[in-house]
VOVEXZA-252283 format. One record per residue (C-alpha): residue number from 1; residue in one letter; x, y, z. Coordinates in steps of 0.2 Angstrom, whole numbers, always signed. Example, Ala and Ser with C-alpha at 12.3 -4.5 7.8 and 13.67 -1.06 7.14 Angstrom:
REM VOVEXZA-252283
nr | rest | u | v | w
1 | A | +62 | -22 | +39;
2 | S | +68 | -5 | +36;
This chain:
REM VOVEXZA-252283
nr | rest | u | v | w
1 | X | -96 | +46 | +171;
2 | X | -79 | +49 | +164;
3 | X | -76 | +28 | +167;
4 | X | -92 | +26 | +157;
5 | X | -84 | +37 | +144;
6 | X | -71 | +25 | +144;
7 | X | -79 | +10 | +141;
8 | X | -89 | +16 | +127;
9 | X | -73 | +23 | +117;
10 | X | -67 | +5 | +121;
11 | X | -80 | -1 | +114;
12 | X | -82 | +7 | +98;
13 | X | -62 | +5 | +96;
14 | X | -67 | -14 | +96;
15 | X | -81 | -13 | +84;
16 | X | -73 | -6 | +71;
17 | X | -57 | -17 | +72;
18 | X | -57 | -30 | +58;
19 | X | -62 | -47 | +62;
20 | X | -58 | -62 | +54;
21 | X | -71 | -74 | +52;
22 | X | -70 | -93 | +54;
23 | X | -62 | -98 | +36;
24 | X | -57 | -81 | +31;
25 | X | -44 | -82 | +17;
26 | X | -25 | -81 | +27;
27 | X | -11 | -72 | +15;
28 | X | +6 | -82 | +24;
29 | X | +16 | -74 | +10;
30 | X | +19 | -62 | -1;
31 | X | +34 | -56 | -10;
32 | X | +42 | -46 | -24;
33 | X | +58 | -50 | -32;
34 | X | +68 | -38 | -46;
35 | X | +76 | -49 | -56;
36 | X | +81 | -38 | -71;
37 | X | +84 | -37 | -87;
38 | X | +75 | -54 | -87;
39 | X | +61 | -55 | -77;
40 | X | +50 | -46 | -61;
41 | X | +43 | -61 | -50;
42 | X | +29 | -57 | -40;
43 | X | +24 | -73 | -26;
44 | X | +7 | -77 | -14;
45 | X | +7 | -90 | -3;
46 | X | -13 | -92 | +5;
47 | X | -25 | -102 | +15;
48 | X | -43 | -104 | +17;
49 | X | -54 | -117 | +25;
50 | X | -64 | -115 | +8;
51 | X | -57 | -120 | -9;
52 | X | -46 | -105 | -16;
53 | X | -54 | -103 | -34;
54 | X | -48 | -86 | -40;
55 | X | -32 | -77 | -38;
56 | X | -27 | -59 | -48;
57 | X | -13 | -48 | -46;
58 | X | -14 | -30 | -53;
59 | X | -1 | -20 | -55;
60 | X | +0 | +2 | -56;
61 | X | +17 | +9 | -62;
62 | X | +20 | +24 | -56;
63 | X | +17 | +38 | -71;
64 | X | +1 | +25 | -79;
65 | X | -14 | +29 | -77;
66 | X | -22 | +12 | -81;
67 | X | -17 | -4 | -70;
68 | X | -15 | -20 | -75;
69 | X | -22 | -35 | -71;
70 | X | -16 | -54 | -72;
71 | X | -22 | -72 | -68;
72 | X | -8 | -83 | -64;
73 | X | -11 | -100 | -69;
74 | X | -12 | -110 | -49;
75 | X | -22 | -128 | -44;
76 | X | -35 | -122 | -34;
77 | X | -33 | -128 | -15;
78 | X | -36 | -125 | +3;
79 | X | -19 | -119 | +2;
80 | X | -11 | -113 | -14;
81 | X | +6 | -104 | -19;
82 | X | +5 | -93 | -36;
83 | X | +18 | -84 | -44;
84 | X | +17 | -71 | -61;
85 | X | +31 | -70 | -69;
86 | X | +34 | -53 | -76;
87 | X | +46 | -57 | -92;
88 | X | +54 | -39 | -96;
89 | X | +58 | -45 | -115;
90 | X | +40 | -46 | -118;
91 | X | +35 | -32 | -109;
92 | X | +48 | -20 | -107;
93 | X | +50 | -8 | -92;
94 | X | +67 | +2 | -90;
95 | X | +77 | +2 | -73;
96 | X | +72 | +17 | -62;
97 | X | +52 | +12 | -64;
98 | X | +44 | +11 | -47;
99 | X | +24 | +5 | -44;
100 | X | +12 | -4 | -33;
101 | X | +5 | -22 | -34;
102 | X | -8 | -30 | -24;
103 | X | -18 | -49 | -27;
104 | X | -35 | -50 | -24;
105 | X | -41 | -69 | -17;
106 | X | -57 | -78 | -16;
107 | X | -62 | -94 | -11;
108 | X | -80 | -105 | -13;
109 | X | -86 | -98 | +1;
110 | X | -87 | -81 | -6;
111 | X | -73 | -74 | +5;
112 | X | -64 | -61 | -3;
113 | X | -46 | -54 | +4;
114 | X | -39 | -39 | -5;
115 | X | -20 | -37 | +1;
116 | X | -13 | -21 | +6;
117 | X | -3 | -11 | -10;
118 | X | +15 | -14 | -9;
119 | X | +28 | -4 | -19;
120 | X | +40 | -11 | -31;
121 | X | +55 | -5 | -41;
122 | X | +66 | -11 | -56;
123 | X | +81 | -12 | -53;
124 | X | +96 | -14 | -63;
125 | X | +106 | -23 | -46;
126 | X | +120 | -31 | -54;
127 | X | +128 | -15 | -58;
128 | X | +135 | -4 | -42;
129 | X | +128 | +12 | -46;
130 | X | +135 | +31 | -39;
131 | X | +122 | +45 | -38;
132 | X | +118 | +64 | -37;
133 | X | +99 | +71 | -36;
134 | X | +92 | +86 | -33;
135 | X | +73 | +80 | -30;
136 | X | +69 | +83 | -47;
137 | X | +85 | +76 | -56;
138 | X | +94 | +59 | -53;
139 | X | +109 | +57 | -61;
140 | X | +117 | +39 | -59;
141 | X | +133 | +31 | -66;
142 | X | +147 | +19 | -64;
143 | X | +162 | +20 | -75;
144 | X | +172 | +35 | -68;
145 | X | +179 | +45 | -56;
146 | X | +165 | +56 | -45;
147 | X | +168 | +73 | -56;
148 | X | +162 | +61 | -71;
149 | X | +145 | +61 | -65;
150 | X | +146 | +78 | -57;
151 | X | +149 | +84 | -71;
152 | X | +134 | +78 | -83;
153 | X | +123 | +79 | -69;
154 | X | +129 | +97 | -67;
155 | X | +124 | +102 | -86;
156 | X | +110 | +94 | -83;
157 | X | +104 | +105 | -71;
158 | X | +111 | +119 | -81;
159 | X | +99 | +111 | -95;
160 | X | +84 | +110 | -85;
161 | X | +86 | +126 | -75;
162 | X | +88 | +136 | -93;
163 | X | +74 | +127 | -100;
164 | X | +60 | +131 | -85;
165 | X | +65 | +149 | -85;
166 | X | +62 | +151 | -104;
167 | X | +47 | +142 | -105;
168 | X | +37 | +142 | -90;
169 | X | +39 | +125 | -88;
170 | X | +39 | +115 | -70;
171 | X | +44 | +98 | -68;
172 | X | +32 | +88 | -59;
173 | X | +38 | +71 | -64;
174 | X | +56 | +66 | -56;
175 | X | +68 | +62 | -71;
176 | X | +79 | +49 | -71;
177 | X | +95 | +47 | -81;
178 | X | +106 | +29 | -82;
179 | X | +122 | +32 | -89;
180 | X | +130 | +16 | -94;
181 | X | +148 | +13 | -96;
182 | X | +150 | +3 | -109;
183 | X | +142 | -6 | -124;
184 | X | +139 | -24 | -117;
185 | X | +131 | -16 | -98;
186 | X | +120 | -4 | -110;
187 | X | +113 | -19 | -122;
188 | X | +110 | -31 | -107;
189 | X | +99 | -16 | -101;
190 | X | +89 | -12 | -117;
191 | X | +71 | -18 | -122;
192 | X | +68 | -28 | -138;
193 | X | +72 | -17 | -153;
194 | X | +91 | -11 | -152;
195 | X | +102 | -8 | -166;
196 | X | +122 | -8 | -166;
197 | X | +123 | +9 | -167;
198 | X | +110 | +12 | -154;
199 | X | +119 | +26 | -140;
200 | X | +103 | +30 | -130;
201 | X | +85 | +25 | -126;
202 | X | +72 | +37 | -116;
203 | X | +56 | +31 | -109;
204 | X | +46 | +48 | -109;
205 | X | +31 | +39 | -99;
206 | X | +43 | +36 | -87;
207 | X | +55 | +50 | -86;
208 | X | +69 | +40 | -88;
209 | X | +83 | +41 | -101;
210 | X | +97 | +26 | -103;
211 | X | +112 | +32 | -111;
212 | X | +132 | +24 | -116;
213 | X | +142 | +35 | -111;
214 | X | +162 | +32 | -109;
215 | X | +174 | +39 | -99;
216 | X | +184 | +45 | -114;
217 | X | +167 | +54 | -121;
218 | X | +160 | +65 | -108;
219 | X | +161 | +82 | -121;
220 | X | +149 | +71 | -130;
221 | X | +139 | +66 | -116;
222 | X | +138 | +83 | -109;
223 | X | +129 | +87 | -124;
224 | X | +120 | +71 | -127;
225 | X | +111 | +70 | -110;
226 | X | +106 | +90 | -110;
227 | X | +98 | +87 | -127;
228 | X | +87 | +71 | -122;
229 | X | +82 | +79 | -105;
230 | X | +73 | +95 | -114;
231 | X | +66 | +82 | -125;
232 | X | +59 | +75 | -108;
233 | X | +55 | +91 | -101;
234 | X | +45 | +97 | -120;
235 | X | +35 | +82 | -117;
236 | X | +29 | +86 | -101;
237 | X | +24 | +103 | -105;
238 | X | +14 | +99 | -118;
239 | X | +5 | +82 | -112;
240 | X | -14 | +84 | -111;
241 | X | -26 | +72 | -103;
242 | X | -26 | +61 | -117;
243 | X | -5 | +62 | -118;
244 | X | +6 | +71 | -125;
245 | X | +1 | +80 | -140;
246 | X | +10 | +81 | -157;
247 | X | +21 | +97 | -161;
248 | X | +30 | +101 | -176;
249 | X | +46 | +89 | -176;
250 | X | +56 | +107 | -182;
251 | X | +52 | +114 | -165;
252 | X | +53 | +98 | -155;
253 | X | +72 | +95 | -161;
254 | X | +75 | +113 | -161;
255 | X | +72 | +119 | -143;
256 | X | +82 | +100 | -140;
257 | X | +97 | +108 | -150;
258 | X | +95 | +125 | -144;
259 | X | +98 | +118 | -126;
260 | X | +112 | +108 | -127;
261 | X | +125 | +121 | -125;
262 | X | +126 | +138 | -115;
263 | X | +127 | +148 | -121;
264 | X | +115 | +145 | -134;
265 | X | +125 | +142 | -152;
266 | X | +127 | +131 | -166;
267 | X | +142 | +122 | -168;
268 | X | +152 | +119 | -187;
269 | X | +144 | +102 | -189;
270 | X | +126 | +111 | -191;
271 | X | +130 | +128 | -194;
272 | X | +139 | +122 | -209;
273 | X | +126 | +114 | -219;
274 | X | +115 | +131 | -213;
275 | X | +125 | +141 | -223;
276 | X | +129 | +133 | -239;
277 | X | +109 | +130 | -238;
278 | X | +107 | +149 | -236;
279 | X | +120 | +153 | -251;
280 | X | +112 | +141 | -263;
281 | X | +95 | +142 | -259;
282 | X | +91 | +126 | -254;
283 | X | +83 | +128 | -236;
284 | X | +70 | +115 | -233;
285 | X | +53 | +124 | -229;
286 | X | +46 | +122 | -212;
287 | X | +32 | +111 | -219;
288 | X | +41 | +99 | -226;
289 | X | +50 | +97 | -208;
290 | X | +38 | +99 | -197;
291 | X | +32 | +80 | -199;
292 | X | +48 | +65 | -199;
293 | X | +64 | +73 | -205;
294 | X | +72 | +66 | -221;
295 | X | +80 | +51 | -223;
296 | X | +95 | +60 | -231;
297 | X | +109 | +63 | -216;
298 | X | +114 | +78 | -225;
299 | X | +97 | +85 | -225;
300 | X | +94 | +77 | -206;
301 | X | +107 | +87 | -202;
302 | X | +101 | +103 | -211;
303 | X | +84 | +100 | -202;
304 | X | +89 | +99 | -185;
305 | X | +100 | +120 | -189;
306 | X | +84 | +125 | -195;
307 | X | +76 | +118 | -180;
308 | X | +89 | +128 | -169;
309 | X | +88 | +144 | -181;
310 | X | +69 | +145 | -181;
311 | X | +69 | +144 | -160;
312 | X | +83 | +156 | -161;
313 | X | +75 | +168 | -169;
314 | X | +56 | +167 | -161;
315 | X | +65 | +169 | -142;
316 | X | +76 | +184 | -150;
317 | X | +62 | +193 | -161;
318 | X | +45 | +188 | -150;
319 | X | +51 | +184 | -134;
320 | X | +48 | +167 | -120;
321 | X | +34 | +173 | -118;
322 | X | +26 | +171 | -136;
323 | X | +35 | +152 | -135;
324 | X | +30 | +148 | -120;
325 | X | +11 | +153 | -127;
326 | X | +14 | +142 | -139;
327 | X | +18 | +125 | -130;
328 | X | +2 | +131 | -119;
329 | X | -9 | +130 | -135;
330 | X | +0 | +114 | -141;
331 | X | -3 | +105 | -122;
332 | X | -23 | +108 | -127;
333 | X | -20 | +102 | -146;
334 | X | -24 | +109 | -164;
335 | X | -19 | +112 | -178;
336 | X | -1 | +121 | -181;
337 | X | -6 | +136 | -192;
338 | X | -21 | +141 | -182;
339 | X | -8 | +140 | -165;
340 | X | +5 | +151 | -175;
341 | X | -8 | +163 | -182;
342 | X | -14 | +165 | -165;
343 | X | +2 | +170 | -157;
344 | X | +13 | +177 | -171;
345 | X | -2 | +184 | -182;
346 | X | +5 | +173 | -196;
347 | X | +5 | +154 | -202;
348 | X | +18 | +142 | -203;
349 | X | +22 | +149 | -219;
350 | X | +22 | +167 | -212;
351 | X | +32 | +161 | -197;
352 | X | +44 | +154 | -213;
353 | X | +45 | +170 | -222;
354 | X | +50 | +181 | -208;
355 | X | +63 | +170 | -202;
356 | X | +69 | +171 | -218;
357 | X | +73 | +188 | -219;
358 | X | +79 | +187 | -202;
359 | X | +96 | +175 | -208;
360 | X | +95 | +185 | -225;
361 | X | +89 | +170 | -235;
362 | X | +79 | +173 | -253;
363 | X | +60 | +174 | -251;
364 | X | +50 | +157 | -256;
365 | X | +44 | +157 | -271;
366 | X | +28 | +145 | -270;
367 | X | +25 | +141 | -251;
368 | X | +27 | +123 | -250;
369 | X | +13 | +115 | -241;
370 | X | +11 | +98 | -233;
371 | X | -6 | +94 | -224;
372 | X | -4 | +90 | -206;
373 | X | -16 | +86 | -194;
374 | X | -9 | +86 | -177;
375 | X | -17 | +70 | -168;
376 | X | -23 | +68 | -151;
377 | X | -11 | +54 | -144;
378 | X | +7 | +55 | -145;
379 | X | +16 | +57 | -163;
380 | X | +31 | +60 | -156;
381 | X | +43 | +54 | -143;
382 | X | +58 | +58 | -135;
383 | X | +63 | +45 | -147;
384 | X | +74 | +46 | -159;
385 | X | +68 | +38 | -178;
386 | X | +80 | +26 | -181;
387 | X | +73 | +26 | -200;
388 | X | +83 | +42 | -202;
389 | X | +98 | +33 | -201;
390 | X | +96 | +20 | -212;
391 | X | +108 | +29 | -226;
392 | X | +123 | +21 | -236;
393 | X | +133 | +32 | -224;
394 | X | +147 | +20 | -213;
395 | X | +143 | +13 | -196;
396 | X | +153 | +19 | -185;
397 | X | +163 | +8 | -171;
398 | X | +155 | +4 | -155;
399 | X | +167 | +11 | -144;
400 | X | +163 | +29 | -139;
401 | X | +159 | +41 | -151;
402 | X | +176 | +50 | -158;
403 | X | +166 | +65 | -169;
404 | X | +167 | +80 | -157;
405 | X | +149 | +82 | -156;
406 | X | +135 | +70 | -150;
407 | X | +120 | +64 | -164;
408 | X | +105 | +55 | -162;
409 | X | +91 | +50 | -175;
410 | X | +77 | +61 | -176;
411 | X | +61 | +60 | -164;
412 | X | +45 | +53 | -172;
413 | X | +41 | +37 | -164;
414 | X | +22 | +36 | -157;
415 | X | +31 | +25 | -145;
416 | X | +40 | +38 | -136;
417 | X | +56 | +26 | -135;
418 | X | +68 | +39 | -140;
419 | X | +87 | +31 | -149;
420 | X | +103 | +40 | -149;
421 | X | +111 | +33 | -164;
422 | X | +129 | +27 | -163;
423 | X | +129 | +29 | -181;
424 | X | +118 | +43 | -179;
425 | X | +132 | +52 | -166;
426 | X | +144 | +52 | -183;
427 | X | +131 | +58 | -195;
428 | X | +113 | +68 | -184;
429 | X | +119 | +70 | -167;
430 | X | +101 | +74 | -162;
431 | X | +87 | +64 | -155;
């Protein structure tokens, strides 16, 4: 009985092993090779006893939620070798991305061959990276002694550590920070679209942020990493099914700022333009901010303190709790006032006037209102707006910053490529 048992399992062990049939498509290659910044080369070498007529490669990046699907151009044969060709300056993915690939094959015999998902990664290889990580934090650089990189990654984790405790927020999504030594590496490494003064460039979707940051510079980049990964962090709090939601750019730069050092303070370059705002009567009301921020430096700058005063004051006054209600109506979307008035009492220009009388500043006369409709895909980025920048202030030189602080152009872009500015780090300092 028991070697009847045997036979059977055999059996059925047999039965439900594949089988190839006579002329079933063969894959006798199959490759990926990284060959970044210029291109990611994908290669299938297969045979059939039928004429191969259709080959497609698709393509799932880790973070996507839609794959991607290509035809390579090949002669159809009995035995056929395709490539795709993956040119990054046309479509642009940063180092750090990781996915899966597979091809799908048929011949005119109506075989079909699927091949097995295979991971990939880009790669930036000519560069001998040093790393630290956590699990949820990857920290990797190159110029520079080991407690250079400890010492951003280690205020990074300060950042993100800070960040979760005041707002509830957990980070699901691995984040992945490139810091590039100098100018020329950083360039070779951006996508299609970079300015001189460019400093910085995250990829929200992906959870990786490129930043230049020298040796001579790391006060700078201390502050400069801190600030793009709450932006990072934000973005993942508040993205809803459809993606990340829109919030008002006043908060968005705010919490970024407010983050950035611990503990939580403005320096003279911000707190500066606060007050002689405050003495004169020239605040700018929350309305006009809570779109893009000015085009005026100056006022950019006065936009990003009233960011930081504003969070300020809702932790000290109302509490985490209350912001972290906040960013949880903002992940489900709607309109600003009705989110304030249903966790403060008060709309944005109630949240305005309170504030207000918090720092000692005049009451508005006539609320200044500015329609604003959040939309339901992303209207902001961890992205700076490089339009802000475009002032007749002086570029600065590309070496590494010499201002004390660090300054990015403002967030805005729907397409959640965020810039730190080299001109920006003399003039904004924020993303």
């Amino acid at each position: 009985m028991k070697k009847l048992f045997c036979l059977v399992v055999l059996f059925l062990i047999a039965s439900a092993a594949p089988v190839r049939a006579e002329g079933a498509i063969q894959i006798t290659a199959n490759k990926f090779t990284n060959q970044f910044p210029t291109r990611l080369l994908f290669e299938l070498v297969a045979k059939s006893n039928a004429i191969i007529s259709k080959i497609a490669l698709t393509t799932q990046v880790d973070g996507q939620t839609a794959n991607a699907r290509f035809d390579p151009p090949f002669n159809p044969d009995a035995q056929v070798t395709v490539s795709y060709e993956w040119f990054i300056s046309r479509n642009y993915v940063p180092p750090g991305v990781t996915g899966q690939y597979w091809w799908t094959i048929q011949d005119d015999a109506g075989n079909l061959a699927v091949t097995p998902k295979q991971n990939f990664r880009v790669e930036d290889a000519a560069i001998d990276w040093k790393k630290l990580s956590n699990g949820k934090l990857t920290l990797a650089w190159y110029n520079g002694a080991d407690n250079f990189g400890k010492a951003l990654f280690d205020r990074s984790v300060q950042a993100m550590n800070y960040l979760q405790q005041d707002t509830g927020v957990t980070v699901d999504q691995p984040v992945q920070i490139w810091i590039y030594g100098n100018r020329t590496d950083f360039f070779r490494a951006l996508g299609p679209g970079a300015r001189e003064w460019t400093g910085g460039r995250a990829h929200p979707e992906y959870g990786i942020i490129l930043i230049n940051i020298e040796t001579t510079a790391l006060e700078w980049g201390k502050v400069a990493t801190a600030h793009e990964l709450a932006h990072i962090i934000i973005r993942e709090k508040i993205r809803g099914p459809l993606g990340a939601l829109s919030m008002p750019q006043w908060m968005d730069e705010g919490l970024a700022v407010y983050y950035e050092t611990f503990p939580n303070k403005l320096d003279n370059q911000f707190s500066a333009p606060l007050k002689r705002a405050l003495d004169s009567d020239k605040l700018l009301s929350l309305r006009s901010i809570s779109g893009n921020f000015p085009f005026s430096a100056a006022e950019a700058n006065l936009a990003y303190a009233e960011g930081f005063s504003v969070v300020d004051f809702i932790y000290r006054i109302y509490g985490r709790d209350k912001m972290t209600r906040v960013l949880q109506l903002l992940q489900i979307g709607g309109d600003y006032d009705d989110i304030f008035r249903a966790v403060f009492g008060f709309d944005t220009d109630g949240l305005e006037n309170v504030w207000r009388v918090d720092i000692g500043a005049k009451p508005r006369a006539l609320a200044t209102r500015v329609g604003i409709i959040p939309a339901p895909i992303p209207t902001f980025g961890l992205s700076t707006d490089p339009t802000i920048l475009q002032t007749p202030a002086p570029p600065a030189p590309t070496a590494a910053p010499i201002a004390p602080n660090p300054v990015t152009t403002t967030c805005g872009s729907g397409l959640g490529i965020l810039s730190l500015g080299i001109l920006g780090m003399l003039l904004l300092r924020r993303n």
